[in-house]
C-alpha positions in Angstrom: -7.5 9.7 -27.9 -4.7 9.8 -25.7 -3.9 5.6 -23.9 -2.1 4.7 -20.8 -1.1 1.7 -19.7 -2.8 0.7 -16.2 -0.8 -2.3 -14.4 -2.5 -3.5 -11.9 -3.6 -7.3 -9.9 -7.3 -7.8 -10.3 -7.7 -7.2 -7.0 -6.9 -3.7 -6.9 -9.5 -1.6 -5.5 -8.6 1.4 -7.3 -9.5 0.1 -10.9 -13.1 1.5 -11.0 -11.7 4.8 -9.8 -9.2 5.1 -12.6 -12.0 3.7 -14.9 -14.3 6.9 -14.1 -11.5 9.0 -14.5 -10.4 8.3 -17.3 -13.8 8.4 -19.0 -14.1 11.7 -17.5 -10.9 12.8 -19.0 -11.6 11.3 -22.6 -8.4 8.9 -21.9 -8.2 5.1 -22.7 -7.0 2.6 -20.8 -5.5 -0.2 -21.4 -5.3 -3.1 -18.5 -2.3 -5.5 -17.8 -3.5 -7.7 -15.1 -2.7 -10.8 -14.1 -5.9 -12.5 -14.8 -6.4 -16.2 -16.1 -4.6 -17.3 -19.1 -6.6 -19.4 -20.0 -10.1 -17.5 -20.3 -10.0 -15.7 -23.4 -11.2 -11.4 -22.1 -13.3 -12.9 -19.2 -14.0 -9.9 -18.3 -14.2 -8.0 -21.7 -11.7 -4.8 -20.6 -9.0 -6.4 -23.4 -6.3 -6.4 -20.6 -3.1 -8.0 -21.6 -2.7 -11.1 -19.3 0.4 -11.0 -17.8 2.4 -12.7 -14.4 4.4 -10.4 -12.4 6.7 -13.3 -12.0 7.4 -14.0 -15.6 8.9 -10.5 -16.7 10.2 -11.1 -19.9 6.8 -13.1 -21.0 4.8 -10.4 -19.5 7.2 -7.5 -21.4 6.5 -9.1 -24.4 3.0 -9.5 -24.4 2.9 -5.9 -23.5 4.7 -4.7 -26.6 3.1 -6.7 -28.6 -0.6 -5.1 -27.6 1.1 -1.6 -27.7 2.1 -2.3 -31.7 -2.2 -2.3 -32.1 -2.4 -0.2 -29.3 -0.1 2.4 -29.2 0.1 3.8 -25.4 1.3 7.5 -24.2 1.9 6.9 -20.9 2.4 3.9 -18.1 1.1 3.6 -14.3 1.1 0.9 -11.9 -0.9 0.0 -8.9 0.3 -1.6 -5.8 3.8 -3.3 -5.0 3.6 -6.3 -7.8 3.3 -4.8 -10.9 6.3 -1.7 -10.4 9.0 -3.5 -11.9 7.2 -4.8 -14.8 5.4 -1.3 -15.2 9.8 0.4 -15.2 10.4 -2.1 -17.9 7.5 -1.7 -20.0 7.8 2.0 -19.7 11.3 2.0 -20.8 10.9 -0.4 -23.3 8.0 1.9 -24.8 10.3 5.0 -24.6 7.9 7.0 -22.1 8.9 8.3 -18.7 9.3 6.0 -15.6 11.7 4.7 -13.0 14.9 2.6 -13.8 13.7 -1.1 -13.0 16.0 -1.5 -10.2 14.8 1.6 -8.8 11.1 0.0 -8.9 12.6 -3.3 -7.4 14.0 -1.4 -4.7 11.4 0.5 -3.7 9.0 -2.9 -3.2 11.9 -4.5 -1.2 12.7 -3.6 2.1 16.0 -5.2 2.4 17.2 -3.4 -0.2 15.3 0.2 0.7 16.9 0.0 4.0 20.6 -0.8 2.2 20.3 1.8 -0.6 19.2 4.5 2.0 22.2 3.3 4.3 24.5 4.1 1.8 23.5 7.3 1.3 23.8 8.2 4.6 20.4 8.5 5.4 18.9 7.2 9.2 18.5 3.8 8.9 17.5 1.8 12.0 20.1 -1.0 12.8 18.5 -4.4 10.8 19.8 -7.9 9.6 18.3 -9.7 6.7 17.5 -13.6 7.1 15.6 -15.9 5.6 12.9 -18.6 7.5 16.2 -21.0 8.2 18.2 -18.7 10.0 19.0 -18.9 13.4 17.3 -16.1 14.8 18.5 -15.5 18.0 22.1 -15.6 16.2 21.6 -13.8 13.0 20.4 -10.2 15.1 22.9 -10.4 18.0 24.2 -7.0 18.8 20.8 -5.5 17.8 19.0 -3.4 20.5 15.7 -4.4 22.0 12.5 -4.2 20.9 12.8 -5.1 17.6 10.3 -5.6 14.9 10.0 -9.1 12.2 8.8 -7.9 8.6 8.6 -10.0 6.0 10.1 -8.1 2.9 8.1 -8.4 0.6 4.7 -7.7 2.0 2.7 -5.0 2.4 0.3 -3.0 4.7 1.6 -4.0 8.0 1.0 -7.8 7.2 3.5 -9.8 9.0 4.9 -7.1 10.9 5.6 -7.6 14.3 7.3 -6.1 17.2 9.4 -8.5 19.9 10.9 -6.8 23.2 13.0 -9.8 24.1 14.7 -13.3 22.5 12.1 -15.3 23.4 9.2 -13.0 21.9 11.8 -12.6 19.0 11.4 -16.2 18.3 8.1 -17.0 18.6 7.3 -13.5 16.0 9.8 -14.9 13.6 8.1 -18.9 13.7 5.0 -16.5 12.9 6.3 -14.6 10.0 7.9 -17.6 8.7 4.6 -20.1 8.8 3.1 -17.0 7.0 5.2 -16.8 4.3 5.0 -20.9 3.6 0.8 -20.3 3.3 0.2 -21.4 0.1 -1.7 -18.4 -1.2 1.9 -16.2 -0.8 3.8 -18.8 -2.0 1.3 -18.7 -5.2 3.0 -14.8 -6.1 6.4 -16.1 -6.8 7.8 -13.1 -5.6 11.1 -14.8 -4.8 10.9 -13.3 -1.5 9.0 -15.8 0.4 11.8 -16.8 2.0 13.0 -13.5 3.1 12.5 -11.5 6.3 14.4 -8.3 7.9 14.9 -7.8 11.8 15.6 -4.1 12.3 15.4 -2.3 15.5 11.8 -0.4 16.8 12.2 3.2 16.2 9.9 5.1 19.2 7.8 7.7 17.8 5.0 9.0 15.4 4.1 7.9 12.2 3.4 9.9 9.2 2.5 8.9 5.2 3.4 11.3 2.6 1.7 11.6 -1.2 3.5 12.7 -3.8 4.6 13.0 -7.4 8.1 12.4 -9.2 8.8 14.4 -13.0 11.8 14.1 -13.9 13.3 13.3 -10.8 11.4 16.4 -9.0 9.6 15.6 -5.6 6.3 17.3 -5.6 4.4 16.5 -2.4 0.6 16.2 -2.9 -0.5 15.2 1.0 1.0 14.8 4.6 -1.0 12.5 6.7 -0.9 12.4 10.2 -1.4 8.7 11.5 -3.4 9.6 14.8 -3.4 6.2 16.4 -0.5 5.1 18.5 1.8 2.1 15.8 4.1 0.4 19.1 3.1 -3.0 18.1 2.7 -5.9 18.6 1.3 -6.0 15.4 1.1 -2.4 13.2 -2.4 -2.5 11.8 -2.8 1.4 10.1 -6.1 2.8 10.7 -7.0 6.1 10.2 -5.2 8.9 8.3 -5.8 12.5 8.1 -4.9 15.4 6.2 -3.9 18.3 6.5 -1.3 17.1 8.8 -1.1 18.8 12.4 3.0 18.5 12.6 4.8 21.7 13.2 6.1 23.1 9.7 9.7 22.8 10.3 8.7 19.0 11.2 6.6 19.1 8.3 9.5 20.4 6.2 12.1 18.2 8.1 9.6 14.8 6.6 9.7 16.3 3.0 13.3 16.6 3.0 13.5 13.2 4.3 11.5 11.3 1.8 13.7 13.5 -1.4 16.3 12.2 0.1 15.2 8.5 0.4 13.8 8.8 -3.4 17.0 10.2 -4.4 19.1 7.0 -3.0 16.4 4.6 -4.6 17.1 5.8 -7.6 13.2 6.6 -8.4 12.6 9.2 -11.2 9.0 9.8 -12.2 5.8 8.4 -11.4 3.4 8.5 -8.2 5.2 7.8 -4.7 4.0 6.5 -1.5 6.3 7.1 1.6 6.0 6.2 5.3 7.7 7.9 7.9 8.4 7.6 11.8 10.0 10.8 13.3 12.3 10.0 16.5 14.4 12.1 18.7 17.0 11.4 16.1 15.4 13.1 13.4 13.0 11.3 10.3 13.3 7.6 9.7 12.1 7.2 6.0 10.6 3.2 6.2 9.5 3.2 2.9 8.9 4.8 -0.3 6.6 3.2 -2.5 6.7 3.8 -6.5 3.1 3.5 -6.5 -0.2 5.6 -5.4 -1.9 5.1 -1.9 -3.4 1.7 -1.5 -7.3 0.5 -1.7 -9.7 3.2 -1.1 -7.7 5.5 0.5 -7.2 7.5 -2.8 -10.9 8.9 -2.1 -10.2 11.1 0.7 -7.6 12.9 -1.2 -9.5 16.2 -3.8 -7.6 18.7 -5.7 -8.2 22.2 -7.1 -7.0 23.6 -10.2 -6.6 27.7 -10.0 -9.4 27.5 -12.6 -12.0 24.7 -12.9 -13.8 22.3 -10.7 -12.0 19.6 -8.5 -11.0 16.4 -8.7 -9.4 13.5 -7.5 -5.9 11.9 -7.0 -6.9 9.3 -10.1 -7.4 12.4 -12.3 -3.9 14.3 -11.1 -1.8 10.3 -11.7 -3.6 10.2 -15.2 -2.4 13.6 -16.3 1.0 13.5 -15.1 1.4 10.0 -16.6 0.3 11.9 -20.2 2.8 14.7 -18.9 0.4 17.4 -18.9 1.1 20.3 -16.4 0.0 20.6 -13.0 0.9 23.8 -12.4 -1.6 25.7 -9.9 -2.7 22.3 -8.2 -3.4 22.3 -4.5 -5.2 19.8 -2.0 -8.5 21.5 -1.5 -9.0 23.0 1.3 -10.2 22.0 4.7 -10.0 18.4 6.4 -9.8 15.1 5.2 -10.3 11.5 7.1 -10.1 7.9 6.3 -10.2 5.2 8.6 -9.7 1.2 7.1 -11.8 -0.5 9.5 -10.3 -3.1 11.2 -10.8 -6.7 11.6 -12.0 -7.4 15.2 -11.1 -11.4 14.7 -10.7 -14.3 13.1 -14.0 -15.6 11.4 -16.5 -15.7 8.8 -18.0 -12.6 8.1 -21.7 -12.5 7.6 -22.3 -8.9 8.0 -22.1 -5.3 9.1 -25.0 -3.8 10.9 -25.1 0.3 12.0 -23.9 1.4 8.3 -27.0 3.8 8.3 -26.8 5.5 11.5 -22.6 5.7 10.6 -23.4 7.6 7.7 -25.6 9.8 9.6 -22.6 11.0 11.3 -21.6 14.7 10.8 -18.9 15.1 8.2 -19.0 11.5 7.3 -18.9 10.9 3.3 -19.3 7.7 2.4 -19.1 4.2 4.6 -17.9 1.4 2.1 -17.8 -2.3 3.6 -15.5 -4.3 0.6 -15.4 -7.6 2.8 -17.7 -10.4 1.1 -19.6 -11.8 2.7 -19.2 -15.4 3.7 -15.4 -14.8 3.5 -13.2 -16.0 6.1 -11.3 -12.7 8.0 -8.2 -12.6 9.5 -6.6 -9.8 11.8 -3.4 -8.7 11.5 -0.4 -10.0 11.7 -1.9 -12.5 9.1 -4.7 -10.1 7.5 -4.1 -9.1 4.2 -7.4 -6.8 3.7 -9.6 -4.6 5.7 -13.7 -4.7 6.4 -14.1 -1.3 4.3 -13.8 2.4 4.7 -14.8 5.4 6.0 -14.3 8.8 4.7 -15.1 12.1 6.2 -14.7 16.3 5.7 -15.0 19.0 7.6 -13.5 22.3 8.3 -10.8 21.5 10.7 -9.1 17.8 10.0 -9.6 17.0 14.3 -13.6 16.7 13.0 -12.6 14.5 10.1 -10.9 12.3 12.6 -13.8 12.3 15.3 -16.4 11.7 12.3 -14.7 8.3 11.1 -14.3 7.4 14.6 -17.7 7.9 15.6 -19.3 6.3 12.6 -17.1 3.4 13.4 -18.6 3.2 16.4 -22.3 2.7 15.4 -20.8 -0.5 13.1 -21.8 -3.9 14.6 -19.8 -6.9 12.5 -21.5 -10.1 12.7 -18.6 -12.9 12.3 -19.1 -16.9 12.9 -16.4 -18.7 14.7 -15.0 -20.9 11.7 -15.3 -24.5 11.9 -12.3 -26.6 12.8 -11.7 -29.2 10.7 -9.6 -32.3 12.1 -8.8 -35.7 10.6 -10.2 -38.8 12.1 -7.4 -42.1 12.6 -8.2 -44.5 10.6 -10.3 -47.1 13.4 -11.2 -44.3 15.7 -15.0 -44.3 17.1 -17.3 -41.6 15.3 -18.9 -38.8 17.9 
């Protein structure tokens, strides 16, 4: 039986997908997650414990399960585990990206400098860090500009200023962000680090797509309906196929080749976002990894013989190097929308899921907040309420579907209570 090496944080929403997969396959996997040390299996998966932060420790632990358990191929989910995943593939002798390649790609300072160099359109940025003067550091940059922390991901801490004084007050925001202990707690080595580039006007696009060899093969082109201008950049819905012109279509494709090609990125899953301006394409990032969360579930594929199947089936084959010769997105539309977070508070819970699923075209509603957890919008939120997939026969229904459904959800949250110390001496009320 054929083993590959899933990387992933034990958050990651995608591992029960990959799990079903692979049964369905007749693959193996084997987990490195960054669990507790201490516990010995909690969870009974034999996942090699490893810290994304402590490389070498976490390389070795992974050879030394891969001497009992030999592996065949390596993938990584989300933006922490790429690096390690590069290093562990090469150390293993299968097929990946160079490490600083994968270290790139999760790094936006240095995406936006590799992608410079080549040539490629870059928007005007500086790189500081939380004790920079910030009215200083981006002089001679044009208004509005946008703060991103670079190391984060899905829009958190992302937001857009139009003059100095909305400059400031976004970058104090971004910076008390990044001193919250829970970020601090990744060891990134980033938390200090923040880019200021300049707002690029127009539409937003995400690409899917797969790297053998160093050979871009694009697997979806989403169209991002909702307006991104800021303040803050909270993605919402996505569909596919995408309604861009072809040559724009075409134009995007190049675009992200090109952006892969100065990263350095040779083989594995990719994840790109795109904003096309007057200009041309603006490639602002090109993940080494899959889509994120659920999202994987709106994208289904057809072989030219056999039955259909989803984006964890097509990553697990390519990671064994089988071909995927004949593959195509199946046909029709596609929609997904991660529900937002209205405000800050304790969630309690979601009414309306039945009559949203009741919605024409709508697939499946999936609310992943717990509830009882405290929920925070963007530009701190580092999650979503759920999901909402639909299909139809033209992608515009897909898009109305998710919208409509969300509209029949009614999200019960409690104002959190505010706790405040009490002098010493000071009368109780």
């Amino acid at each position: 039986m054929s083993r590959i090496l899933l990387l992933s944080t034990t958050t990651g929403y995608q591992l029960r997908s990959f799990g079903e997969a692979a049964a369905e396959l007749g693959v193996e996997l084997m987990f490195a997650t960054d669990r507790c040390h201490s516990l010995d299996d909690p969870w009974r998966d034999g996942a090699v414990a490893v810290r994304f932060h402590e490389e070498e420790d976490s390389l070795s632990a992974i050879l030394q399960a891969a001497r009992s358990r030999p592996v065949d191929g390596v993938l990584p989910l989300g933006d922490r585990p790429v690096v390690l995943a590069a290093r562990a593939a090469s150390a293993l002798g299968l097929r990946g990206n160079p490490p600083d390649a994968a270290l790139a790609s999760a790094h936006k300072r240095l995406t936006r400098e590799r992608c410079a160099a080549a040539g490629l359109l870059v928007p005007g940025f500086r790189a500081l860090t939380v004790d920079d003067d910030v009215r200083v550091r981006t002089e001679g940059l044009n208004y509005p500009v946008v703060v991103k922390p670079v190391g984060l991901s899905g829009s958190r801490g992302v937001i857009r200023a139009d003059d100095p004084e909305e400059l400031v007050a976004a970058f104090t925001r971004v910076a008390a962000l990044l001193a919250r202990p829970e970020i601090r707690a990744l060891r990134t080595g980033t938390e200090r680090d923040l880019i200021v580039e300049e707002f690029i006007h127009g539409r937003e696009y995400a690409v899917e797509g797969l790297l053998t060899s160093g050979v871009f093969r694009p697997l979806a082109l989403f169209d991002k309906p909702d307006p991104l201008d800021g303040p803050f950049f909270e993605e919402t819905i996505y569909v596919t196929p995408s309604a861009a012109p072809e040559p724009m279509q075409q134009a995007i494709y190049d675009a992200v080749v090109q952006a892969v090609r100065a990263l350095g990125l040779r083989h594995g899953a990719v994840h790109a976002e795109c904003r096309v301006a007057r200009a041309g394409v603006y490639v602002l990032e090109v993940a080494a990894r899959p889509i994120g969360g659920l999202c994987s579930r709106v994208l289904r594929f057809q072989a030219q013989a056999g039955s259909g199947c989803s984006l964890e089936h097509v990553l697990l084959r390519h990671a064994l190097g089988a071909s995927l010769s004949g593959l195509a997105r199946e046909e029709g539309g596609a929609a997904v929308m991660m529900v937002p977070i209205p405000r800050r508070g304790v969630f309690r819970r979601v009414d309306g899921e039945a009559e949203a699923r009741r919605v024409k075209f709508v697939e499946d509603v999936r609310m992943t907040a717990k509830p009882g957890g405290l929920l925070e919008p963007l530009p701190e939120a580092g999650r979503y309420l759920g999901f909402i997939f639909a299909r139809a026969p033209q992608p515009a229904d897909a898009e109305m579907a998710v919208r409509q459904a969300h509209g029949h959800l009614r999200f019960v949250i409690d104002t959190p209570l505010e706790v405040r110390s009490v002098p010493a001496g000071a009368p109780e009320r």
